[in-house]
C-alpha positions as a Markdown table, in Angstrom:
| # | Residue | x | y | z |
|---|---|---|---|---|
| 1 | Unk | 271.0 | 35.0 | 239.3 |
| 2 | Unk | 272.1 | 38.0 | 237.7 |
| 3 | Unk | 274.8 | 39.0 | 240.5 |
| 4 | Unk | 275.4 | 36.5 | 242.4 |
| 5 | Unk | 278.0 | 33.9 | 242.5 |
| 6 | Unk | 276.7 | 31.2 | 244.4 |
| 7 | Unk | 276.7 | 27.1 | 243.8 |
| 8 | Unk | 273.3 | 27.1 | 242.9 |
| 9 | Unk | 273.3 | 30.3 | 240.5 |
| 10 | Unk | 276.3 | 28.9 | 238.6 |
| 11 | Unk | 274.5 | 25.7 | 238.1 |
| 12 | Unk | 271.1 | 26.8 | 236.9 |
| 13 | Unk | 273.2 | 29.4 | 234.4 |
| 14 | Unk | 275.2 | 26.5 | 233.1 |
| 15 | Unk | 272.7 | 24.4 | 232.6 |
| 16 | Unk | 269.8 | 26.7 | 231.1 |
| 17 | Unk | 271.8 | 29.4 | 229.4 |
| 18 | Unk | 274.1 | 29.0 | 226.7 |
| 19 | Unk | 277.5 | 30.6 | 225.9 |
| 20 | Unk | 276.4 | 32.8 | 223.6 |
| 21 | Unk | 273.2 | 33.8 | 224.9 |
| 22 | Unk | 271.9 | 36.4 | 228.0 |
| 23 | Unk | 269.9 | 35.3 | 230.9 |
| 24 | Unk | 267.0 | 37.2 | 229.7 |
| 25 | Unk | 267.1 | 35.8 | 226.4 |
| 26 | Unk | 267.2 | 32.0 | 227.4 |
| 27 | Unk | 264.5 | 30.0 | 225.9 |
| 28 | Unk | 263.1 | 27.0 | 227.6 |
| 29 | Unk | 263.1 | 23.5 | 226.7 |
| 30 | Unk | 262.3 | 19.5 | 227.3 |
| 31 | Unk | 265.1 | 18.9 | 230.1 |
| 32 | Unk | 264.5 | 22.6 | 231.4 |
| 33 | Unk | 263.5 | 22.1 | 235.2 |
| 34 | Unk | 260.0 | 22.8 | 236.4 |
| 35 | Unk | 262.0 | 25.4 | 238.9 |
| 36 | Unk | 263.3 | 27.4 | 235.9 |
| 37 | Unk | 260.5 | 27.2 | 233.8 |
| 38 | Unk | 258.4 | 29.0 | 236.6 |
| 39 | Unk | 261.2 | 31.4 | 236.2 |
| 40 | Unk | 260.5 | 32.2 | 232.7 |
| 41 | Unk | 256.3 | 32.8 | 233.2 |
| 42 | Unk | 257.5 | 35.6 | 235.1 |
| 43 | Unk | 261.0 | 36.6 | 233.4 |
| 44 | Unk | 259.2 | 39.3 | 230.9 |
| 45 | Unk | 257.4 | 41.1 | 234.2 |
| 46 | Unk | 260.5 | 41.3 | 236.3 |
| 47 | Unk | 262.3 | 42.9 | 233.3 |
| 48 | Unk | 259.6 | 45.6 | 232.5 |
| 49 | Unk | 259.9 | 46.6 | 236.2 |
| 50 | Unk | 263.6 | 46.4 | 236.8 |
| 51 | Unk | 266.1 | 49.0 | 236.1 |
| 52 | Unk | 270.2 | 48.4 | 236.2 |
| 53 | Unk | 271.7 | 50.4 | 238.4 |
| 54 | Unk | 275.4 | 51.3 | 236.9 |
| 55 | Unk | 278.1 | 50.6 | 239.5 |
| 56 | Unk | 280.9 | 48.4 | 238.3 |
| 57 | Unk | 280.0 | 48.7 | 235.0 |
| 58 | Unk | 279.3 | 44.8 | 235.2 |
| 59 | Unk | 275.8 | 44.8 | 233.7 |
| 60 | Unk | 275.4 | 43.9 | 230.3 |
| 61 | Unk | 275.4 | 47.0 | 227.3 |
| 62 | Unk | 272.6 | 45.1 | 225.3 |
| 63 | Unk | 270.3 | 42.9 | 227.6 |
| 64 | Unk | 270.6 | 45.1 | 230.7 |
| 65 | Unk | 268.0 | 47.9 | 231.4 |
| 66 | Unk | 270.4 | 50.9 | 232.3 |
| 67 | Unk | 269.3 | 53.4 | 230.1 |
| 68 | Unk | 265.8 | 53.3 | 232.0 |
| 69 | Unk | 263.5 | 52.4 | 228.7 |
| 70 | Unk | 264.1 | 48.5 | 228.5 |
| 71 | Unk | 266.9 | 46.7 | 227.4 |
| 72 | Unk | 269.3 | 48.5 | 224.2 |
| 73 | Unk | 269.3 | 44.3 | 222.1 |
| 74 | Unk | 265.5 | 43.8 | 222.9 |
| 75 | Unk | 264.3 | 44.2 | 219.4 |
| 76 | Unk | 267.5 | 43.5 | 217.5 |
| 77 | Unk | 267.7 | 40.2 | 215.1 |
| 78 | Unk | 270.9 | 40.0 | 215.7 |
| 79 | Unk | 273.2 | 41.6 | 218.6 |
| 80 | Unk | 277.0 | 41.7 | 218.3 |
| 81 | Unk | 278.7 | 41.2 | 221.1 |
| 82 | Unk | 275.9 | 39.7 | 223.5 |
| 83 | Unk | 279.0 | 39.6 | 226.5 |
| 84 | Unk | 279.5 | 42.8 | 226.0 |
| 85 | Unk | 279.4 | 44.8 | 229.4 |
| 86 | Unk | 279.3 | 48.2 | 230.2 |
| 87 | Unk | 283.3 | 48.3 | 231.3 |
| 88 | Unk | 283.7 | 47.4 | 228.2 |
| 89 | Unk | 282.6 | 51.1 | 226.5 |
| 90 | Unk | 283.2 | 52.9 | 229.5 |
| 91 | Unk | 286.8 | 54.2 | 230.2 |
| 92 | Unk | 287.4 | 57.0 | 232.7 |
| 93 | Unk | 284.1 | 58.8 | 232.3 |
| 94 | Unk | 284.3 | 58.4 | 228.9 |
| 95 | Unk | 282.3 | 56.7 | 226.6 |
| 96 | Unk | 284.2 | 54.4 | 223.4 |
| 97 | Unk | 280.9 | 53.6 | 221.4 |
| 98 | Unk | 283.1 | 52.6 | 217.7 |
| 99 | Unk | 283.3 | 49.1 | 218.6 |
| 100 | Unk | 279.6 | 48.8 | 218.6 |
| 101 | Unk | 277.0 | 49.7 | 215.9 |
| 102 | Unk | 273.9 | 51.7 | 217.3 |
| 103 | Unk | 271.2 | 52.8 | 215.2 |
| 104 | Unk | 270.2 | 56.7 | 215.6 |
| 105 | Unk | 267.2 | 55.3 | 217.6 |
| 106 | Unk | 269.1 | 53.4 | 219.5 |
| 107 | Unk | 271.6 | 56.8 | 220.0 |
| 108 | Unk | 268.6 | 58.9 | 221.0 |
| 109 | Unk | 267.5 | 56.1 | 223.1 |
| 110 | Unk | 270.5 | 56.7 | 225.3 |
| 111 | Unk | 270.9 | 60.3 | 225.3 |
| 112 | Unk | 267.4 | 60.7 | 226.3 |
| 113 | Unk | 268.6 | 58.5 | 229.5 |
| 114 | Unk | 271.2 | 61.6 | 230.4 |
| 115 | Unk | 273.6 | 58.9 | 231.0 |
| 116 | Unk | 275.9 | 60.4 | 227.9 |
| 117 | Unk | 277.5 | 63.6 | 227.8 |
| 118 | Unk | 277.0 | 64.7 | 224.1 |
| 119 | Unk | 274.1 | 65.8 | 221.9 |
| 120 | Unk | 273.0 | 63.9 | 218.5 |
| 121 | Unk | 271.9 | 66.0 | 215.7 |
| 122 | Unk | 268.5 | 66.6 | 215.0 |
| 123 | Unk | 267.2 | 65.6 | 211.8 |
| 124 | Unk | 264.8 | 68.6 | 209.4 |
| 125 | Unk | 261.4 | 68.1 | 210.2 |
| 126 | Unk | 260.3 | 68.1 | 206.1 |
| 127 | Unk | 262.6 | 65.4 | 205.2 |
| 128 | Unk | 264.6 | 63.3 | 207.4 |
| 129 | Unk | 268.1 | 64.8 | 207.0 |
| 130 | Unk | 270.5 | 65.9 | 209.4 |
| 131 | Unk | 269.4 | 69.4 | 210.5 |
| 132 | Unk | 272.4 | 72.1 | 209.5 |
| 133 | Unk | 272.1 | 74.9 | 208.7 |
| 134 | Unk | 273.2 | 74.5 | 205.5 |
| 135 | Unk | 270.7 | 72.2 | 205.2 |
| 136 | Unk | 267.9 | 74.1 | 206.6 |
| 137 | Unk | 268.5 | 77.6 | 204.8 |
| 138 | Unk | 269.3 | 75.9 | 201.2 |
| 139 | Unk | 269.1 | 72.0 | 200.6 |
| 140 | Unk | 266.2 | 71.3 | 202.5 |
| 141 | Unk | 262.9 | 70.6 | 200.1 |
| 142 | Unk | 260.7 | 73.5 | 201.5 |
| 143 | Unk | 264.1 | 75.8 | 201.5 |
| 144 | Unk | 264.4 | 74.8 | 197.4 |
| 145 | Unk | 260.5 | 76.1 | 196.7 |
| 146 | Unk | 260.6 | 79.0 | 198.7 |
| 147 | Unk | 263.8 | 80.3 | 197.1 |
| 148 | Unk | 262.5 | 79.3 | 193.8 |
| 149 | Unk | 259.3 | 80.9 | 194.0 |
| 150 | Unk | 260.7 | 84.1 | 195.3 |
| 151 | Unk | 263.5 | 83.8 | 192.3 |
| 152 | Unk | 260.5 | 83.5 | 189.6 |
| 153 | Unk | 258.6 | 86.3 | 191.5 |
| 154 | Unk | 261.3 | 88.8 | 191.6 |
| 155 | Unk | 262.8 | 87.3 | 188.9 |
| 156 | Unk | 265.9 | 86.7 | 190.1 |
| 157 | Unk | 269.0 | 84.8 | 188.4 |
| 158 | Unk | 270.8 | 83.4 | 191.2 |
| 159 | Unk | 272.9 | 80.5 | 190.7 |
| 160 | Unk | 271.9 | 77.4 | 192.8 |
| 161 | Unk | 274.3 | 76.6 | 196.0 |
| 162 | Unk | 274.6 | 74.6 | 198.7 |
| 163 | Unk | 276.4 | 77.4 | 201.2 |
| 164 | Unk | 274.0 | 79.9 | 202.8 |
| 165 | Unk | 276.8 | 82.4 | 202.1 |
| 166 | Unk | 276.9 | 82.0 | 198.7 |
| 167 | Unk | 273.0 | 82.1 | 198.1 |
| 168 | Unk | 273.6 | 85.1 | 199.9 |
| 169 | Unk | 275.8 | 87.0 | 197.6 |
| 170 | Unk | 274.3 | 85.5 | 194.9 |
| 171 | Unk | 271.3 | 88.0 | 195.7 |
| 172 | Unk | 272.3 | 90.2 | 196.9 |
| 173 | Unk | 275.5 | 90.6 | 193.7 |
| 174 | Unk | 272.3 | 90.3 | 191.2 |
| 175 | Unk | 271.1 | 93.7 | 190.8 |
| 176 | Unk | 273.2 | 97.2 | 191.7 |
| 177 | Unk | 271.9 | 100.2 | 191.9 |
| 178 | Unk | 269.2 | 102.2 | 193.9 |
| 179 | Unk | 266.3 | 100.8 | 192.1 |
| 180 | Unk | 263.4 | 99.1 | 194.1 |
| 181 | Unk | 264.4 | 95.7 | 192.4 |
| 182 | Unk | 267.9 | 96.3 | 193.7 |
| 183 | Unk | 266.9 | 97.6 | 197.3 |
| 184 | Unk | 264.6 | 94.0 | 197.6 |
| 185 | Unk | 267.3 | 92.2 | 196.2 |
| 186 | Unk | 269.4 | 92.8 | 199.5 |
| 187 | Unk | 267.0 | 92.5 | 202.3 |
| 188 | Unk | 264.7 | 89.4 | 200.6 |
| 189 | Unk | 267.2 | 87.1 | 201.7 |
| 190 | Unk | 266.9 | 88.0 | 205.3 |
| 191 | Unk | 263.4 | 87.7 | 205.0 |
| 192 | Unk | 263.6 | 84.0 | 203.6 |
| 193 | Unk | 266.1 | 83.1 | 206.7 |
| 194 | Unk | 264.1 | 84.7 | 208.9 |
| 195 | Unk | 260.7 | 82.4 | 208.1 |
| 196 | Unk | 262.7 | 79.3 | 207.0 |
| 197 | Unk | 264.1 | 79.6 | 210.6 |
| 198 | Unk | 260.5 | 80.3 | 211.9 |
| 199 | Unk | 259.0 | 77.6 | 210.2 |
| 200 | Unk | 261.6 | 74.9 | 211.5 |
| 201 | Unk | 261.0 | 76.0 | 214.8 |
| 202 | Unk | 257.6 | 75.3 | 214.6 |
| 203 | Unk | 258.0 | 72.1 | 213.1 |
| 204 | Unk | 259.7 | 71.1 | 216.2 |
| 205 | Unk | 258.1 | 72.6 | 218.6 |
| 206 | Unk | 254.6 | 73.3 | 217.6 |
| 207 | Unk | 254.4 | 69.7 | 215.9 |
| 208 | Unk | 253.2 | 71.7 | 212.3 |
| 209 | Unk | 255.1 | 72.1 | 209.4 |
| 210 | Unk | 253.9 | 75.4 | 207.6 |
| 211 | Unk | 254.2 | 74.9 | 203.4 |
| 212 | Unk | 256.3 | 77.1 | 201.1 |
| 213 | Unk | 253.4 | 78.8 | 200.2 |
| 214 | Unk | 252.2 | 79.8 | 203.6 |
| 215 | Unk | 256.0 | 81.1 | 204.0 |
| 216 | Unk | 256.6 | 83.2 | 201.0 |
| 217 | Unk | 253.0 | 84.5 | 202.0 |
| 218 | Unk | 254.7 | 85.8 | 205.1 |
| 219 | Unk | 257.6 | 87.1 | 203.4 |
| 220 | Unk | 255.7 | 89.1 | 200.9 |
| 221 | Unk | 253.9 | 90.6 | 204.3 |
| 222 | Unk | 257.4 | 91.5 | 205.5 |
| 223 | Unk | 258.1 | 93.3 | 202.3 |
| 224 | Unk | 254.9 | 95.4 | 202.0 |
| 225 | Unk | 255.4 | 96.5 | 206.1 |
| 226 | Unk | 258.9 | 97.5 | 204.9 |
| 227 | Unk | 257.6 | 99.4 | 202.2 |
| 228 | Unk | 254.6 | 101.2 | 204.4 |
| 229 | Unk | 257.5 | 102.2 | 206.9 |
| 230 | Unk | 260.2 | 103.0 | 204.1 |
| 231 | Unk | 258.2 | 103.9 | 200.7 |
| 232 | Unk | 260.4 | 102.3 | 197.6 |
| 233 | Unk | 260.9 | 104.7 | 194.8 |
| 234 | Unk | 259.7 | 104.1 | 191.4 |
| 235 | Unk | 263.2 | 104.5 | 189.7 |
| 236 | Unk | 262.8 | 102.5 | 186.4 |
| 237 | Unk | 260.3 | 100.2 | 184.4 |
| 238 | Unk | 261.3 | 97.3 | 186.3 |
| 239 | Unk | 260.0 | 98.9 | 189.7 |
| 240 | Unk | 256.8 | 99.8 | 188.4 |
| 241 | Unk | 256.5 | 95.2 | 187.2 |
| 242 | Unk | 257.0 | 94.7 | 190.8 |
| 243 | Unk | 253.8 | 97.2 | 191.5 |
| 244 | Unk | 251.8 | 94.9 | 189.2 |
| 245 | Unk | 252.8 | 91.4 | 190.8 |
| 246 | Unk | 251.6 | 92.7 | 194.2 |
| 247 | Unk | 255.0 | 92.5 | 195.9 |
| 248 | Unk | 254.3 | 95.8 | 197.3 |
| 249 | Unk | 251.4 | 98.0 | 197.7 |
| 250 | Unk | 252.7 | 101.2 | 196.4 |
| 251 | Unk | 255.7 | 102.9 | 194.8 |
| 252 | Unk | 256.6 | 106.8 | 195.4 |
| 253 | Unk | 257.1 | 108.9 | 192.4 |
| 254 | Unk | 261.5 | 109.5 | 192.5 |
| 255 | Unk | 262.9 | 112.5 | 193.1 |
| 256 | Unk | 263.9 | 114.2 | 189.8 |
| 257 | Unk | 267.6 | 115.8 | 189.7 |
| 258 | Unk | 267.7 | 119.6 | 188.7 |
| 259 | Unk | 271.6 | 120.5 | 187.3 |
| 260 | Unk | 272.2 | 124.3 | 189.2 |
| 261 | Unk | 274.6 | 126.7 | 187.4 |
| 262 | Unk | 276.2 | 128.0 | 190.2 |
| 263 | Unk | 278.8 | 131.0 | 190.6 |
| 264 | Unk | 280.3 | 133.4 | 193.3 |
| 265 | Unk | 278.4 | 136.5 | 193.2 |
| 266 | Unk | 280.1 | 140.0 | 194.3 |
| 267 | Unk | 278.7 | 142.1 | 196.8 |
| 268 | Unk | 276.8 | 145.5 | 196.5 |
| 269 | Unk | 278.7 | 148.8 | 196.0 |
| 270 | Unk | 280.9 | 150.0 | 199.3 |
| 271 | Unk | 281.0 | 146.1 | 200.7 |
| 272 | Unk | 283.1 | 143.6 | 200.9 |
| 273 | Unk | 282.5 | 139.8 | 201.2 |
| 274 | Unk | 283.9 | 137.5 | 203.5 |
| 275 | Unk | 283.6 | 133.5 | 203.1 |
| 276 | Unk | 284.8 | 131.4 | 205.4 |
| 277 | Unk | 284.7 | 127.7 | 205.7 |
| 278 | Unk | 286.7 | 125.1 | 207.8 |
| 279 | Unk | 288.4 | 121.9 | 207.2 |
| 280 | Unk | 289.3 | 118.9 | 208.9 |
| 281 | Unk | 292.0 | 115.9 | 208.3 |
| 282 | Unk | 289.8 | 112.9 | 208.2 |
| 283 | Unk | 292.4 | 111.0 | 209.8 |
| 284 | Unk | 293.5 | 112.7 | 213.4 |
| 285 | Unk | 290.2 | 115.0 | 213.4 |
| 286 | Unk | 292.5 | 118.1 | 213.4 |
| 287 | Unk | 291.0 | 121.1 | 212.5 |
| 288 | Unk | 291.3 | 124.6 | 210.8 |
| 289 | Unk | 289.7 | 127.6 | 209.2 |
| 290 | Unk | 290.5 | 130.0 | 206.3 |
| 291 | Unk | 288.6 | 133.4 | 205.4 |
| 292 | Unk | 288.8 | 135.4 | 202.0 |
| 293 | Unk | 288.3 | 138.9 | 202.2 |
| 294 | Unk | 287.2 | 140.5 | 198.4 |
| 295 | Unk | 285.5 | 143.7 | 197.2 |
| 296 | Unk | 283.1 | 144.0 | 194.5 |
| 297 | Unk | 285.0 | 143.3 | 191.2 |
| 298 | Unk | 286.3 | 140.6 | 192.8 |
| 299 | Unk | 289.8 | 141.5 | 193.9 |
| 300 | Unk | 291.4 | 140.3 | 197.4 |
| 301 | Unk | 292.0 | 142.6 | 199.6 |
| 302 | Unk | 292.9 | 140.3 | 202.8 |
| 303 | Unk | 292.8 | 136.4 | 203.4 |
| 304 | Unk | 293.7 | 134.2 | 206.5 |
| 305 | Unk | 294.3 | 130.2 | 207.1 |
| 306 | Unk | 294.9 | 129.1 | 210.5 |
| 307 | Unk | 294.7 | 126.0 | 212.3 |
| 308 | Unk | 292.8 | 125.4 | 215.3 |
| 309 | Unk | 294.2 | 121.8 | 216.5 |
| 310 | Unk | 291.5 | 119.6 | 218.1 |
| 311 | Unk | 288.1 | 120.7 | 217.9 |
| 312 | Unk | 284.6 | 120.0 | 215.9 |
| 313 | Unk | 283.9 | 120.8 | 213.1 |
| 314 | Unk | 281.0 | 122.9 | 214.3 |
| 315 | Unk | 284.1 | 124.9 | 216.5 |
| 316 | Unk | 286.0 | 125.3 | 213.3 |
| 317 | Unk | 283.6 | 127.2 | 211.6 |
| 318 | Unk | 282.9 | 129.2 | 214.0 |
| 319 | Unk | 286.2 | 130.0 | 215.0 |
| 320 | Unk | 287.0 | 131.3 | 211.0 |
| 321 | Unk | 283.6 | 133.4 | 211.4 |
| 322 | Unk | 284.9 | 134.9 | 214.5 |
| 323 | Unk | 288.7 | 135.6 | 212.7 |
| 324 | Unk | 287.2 | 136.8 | 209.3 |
| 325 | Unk | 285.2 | 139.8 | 211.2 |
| 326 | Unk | 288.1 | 141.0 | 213.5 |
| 327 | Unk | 290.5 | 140.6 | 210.5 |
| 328 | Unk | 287.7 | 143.0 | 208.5 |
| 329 | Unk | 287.3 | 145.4 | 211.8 |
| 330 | Unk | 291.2 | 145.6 | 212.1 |
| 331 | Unk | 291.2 | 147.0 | 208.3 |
| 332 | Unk | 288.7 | 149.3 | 208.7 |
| 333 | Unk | 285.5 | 147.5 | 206.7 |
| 334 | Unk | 282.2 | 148.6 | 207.9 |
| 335 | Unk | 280.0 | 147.1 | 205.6 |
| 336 | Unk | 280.6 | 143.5 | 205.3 |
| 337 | Unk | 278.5 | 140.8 | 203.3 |
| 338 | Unk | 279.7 | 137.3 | 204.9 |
| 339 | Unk | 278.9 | 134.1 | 203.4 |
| 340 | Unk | 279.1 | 130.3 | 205.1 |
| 341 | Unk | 278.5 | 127.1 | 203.6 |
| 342 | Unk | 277.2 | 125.4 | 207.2 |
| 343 | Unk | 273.7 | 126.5 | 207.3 |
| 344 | Unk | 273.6 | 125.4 | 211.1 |
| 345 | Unk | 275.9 | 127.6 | 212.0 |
| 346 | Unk | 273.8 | 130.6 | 210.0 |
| 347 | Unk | 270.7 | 129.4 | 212.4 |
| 348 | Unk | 273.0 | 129.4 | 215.3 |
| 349 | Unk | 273.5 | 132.8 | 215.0 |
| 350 | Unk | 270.6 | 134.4 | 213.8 |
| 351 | Unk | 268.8 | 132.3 | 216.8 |
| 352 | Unk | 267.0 | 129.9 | 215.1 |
| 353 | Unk | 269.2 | 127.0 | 216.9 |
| 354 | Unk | 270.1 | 126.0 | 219.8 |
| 355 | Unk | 274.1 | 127.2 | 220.5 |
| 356 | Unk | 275.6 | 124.0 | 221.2 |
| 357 | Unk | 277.9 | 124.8 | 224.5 |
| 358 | Unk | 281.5 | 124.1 | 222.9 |
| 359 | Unk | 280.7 | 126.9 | 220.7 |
| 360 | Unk | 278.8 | 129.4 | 223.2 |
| 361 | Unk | 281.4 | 131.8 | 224.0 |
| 362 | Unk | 282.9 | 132.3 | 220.5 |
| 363 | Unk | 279.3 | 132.8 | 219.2 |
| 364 | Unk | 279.3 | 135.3 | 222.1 |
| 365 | Unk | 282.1 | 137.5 | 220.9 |
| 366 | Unk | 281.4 | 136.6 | 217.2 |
| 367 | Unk | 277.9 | 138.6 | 217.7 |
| 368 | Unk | 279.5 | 141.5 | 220.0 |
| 369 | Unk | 281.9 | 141.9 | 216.1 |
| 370 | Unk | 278.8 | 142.1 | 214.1 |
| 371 | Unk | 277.1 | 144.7 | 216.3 |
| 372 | Unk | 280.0 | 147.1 | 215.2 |
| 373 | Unk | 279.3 | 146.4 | 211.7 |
| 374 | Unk | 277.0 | 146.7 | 208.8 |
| 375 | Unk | 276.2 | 143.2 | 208.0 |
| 376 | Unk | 274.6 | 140.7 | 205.7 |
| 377 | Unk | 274.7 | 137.1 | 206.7 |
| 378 | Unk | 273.7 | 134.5 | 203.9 |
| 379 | Unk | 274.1 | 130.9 | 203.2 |
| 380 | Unk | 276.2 | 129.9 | 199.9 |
| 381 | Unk | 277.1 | 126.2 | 198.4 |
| 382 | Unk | 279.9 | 125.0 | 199.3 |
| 383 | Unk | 280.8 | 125.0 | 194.9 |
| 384 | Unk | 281.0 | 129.1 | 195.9 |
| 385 | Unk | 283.0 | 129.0 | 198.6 |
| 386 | Unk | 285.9 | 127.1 | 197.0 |
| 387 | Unk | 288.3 | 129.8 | 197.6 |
| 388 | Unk | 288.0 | 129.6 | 201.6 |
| 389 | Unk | 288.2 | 126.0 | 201.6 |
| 390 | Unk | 291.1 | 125.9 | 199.7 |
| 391 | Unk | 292.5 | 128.1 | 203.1 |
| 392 | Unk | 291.3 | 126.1 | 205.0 |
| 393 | Unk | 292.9 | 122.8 | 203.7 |
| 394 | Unk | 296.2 | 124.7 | 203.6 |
| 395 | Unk | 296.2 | 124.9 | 207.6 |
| 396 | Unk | 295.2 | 121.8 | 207.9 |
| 397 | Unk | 297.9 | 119.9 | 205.9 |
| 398 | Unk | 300.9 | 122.6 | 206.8 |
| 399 | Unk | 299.9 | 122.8 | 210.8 |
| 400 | Unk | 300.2 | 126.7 | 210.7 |
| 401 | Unk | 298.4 | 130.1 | 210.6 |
| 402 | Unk | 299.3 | 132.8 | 208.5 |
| 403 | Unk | 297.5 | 135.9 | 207.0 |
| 404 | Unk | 297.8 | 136.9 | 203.4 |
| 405 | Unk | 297.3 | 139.9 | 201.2 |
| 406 | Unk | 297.2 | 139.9 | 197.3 |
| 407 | Unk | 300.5 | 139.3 | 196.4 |
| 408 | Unk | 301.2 | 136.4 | 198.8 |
| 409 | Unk | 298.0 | 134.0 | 198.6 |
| 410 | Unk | 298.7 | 130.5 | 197.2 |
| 411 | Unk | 298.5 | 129.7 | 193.6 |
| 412 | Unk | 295.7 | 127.5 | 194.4 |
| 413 | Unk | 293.0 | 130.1 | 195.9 |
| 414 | Unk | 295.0 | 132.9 | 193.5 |
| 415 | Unk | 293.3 | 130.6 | 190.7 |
| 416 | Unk | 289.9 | 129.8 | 192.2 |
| 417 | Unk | 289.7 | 134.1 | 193.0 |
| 418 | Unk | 290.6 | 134.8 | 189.4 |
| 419 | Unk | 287.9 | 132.0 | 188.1 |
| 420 | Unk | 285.2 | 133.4 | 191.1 |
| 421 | Unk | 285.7 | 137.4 | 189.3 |
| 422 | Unk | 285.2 | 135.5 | 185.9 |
| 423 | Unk | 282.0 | 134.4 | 187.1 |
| 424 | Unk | 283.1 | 131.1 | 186.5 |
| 425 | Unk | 279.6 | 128.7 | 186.6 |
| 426 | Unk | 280.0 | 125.6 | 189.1 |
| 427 | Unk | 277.2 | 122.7 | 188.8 |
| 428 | Unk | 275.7 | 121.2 | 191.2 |
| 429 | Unk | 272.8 | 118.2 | 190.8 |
| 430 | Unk | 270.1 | 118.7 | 193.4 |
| 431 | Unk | 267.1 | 116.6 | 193.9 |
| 432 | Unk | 263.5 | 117.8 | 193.6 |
């Protein structure tokens, strides 16, 4: 009766089943034949073990079972449409579902069918709503207490939102600084996401929905393994209230800062001193050296800047090391004190580091020089070696070498040489 077309089937539907109603919804009644009444003793069983199998798109949208899981109108009070057929939605692959009103069960209904070809959104676990992450992260209930309590905790003043990335920067824009407070203040949030995230896929998956307490338990654990692998410093009174509350298990004392007068000494009677230093441009990596030559009251007796084009910085130095000693051989200077600011280059040479290979050769020939000389090699800030530097950024800006006596050095190292004889005191801030 359902497909066929035949005399008898047309009769028996026109005289048992209204207009407006379905063939599995027919009731029976006082003129109903004893032939369709039979029917309807068995109608119920014949539905729960039939499926519709789509082909024309004939069968019906609400009394049909072609979603697999009984018919889509079998518990509906009312059903719009009741003719309404699957042609009807169905266009070229493509499913029209505005002209009919489906419930979300009825929506998961059918995509659980696979006969659709789009997901449905997934509602949070905790309360019901549509699962975003916007939801998840900040509106949902057990997202509000855990950012709460954390907030009271830490006591943090961030401004309630409803954009993950505003929560965000509300943290993390709280507190500046290098204080504990300030360091948790940035990498708390991550935490939070990190369990919220957790916690929702266990509520899915794992059918249990942890609480907010349980959560910010496992947030405070992720803190203190942070703080056993990367020891927070005890930087100011508000450091040592987070000590007290637990949130972690110990704070390292701070490194105190010690102010160092610093100032270019001269050498010993009958040297000279040497400091050289190299620069770079920051912007096409192009290198260059510069040396100062000076005897012991201070005075310039030779000075180079050259550039070197593309090399490491490493290569630089070594290359002005190399320079300054032939420059002092060529005048005659036996006993030399030289001074550097790159202390791996100082262990390169006395052999207490590996020579990286770029630099192997000019290491080479830089210790053949100091074999013909009387030598002191020390290490010196980089505040004392101004004068050098100051060559060496000449180079590097003008693109050429060029050796100076005197007379013609640049105002700018003239003036750093005159404040270096003065014994001029440069500060530097060290931590102890």
């Amino acid at each position: 009766m359902r497909t066929s077309d035949a005399l008898w089937t047309r009769f028996m539907r026109t005289k048992h089943v209204a207009v407006t109603e379905h063939l599995t919804t027919a009731p029976a009644s006082q003129t109903s034949s004893a032939v369709w009444k039979r029917m309807l003793r068995v109608r119920d069983f014949v539905e729960e073990h039939s499926q519709t199998l789509i082909k024309n798109g004939s069968a019906s949208f609400w009394y049909d079972n072609w979603i697999g899981s009984g018919p889509l109108g079998k518990h509906r009070l009312h059903v719009p449409s009741p003719n309404l057929c699957l042609r009807d939605v169905l266009h070229d692959n493509i499913w029209h579902l505005d002209q009919v009103s489906l419930s979300s069960e009825e929506m998961l209904r059918i995509h659980h069918s696979q006969r659709l070809g789009f997901n449905l959104p997934s509602k949070c676990p905790y309360c019901e709503s549509t699962d975003t992450l916007a939801h998840w992260f900040v509106e949902c209930s057990l997202a509000t207490q855990v950012w709460g309590k954390l907030e009271q905790l830490l006591d943090i003043r961030a401004p309630s939102h409803h954009d993950i990335i505003l929560k965000l920067q509300g943290w993390w824009s709280n507190i500046s600084g290098k204080s504990a407070m300030a360091k948790l203040s940035h990498i708390v949030p991550l935490f939070v996401c990190w369990e919220l995230w957790k916690a929702r896929n266990r509520a899915i998956f794992d059918a249990t929905t942890p609480s907010a307490t349980h959560v910010v338990r496992q947030i405070l654990r992720l803190i203190h393994l942070v703080a056993l692998a990367h020891p927070l410093s005890l930087a100011c009174m508000d450091d040592d209230w987070l000590l007290k509350r637990g949130v972690v298990p110990f704070l390292k004392k701070a490194k105190s800062m010690q102010v160092l007068s610093l100032a270019w000494a001269s050498p010993p009677a009958s040297y000279v001193k040497l400091n050289i230093d190299g620069s770079s441009s920051g912007i096409l990596e192009t290198l260059a050296g510069g040396g100062i030559i000076r005897d012991q009251h201070g005075h310039v007796l030779s000075a180079f800047s050259s550039f070197y084009g593309f090399r490491t910085n490493m290569q630089a130095e070594a290359m002005a090391l190399l320079e300054g000693l032939h420059l002092c051989i060529s005048l005659g200077m036996q006993y030399i004190k030289v001074e550097l600011d790159s202390l791996v280059l100082l262990n390169v040479i006395n052999g207490e580091r590996r020579c990286p290979w770029r630099i192997d050769e000019v290491i080479a020939r830089a210790r053949v020089a100091l074999r013909q000389v009387s030598f002191e090699l020390t290490h010196c800030y980089k505040e004392t070696n101004a004068a050098a530097d100051s060559l060496a950024k000449r180079a590097v800006s003008s693109g050429d070498s060029k050796v100076f006596d005197a007379l013609s050095l640049p105002i700018l190292t003239t003036g750093l040489c005159k404040l270096d004889s003065r014994q001029y005191p440069y500060i530097r801030y060290v931590r102890v």
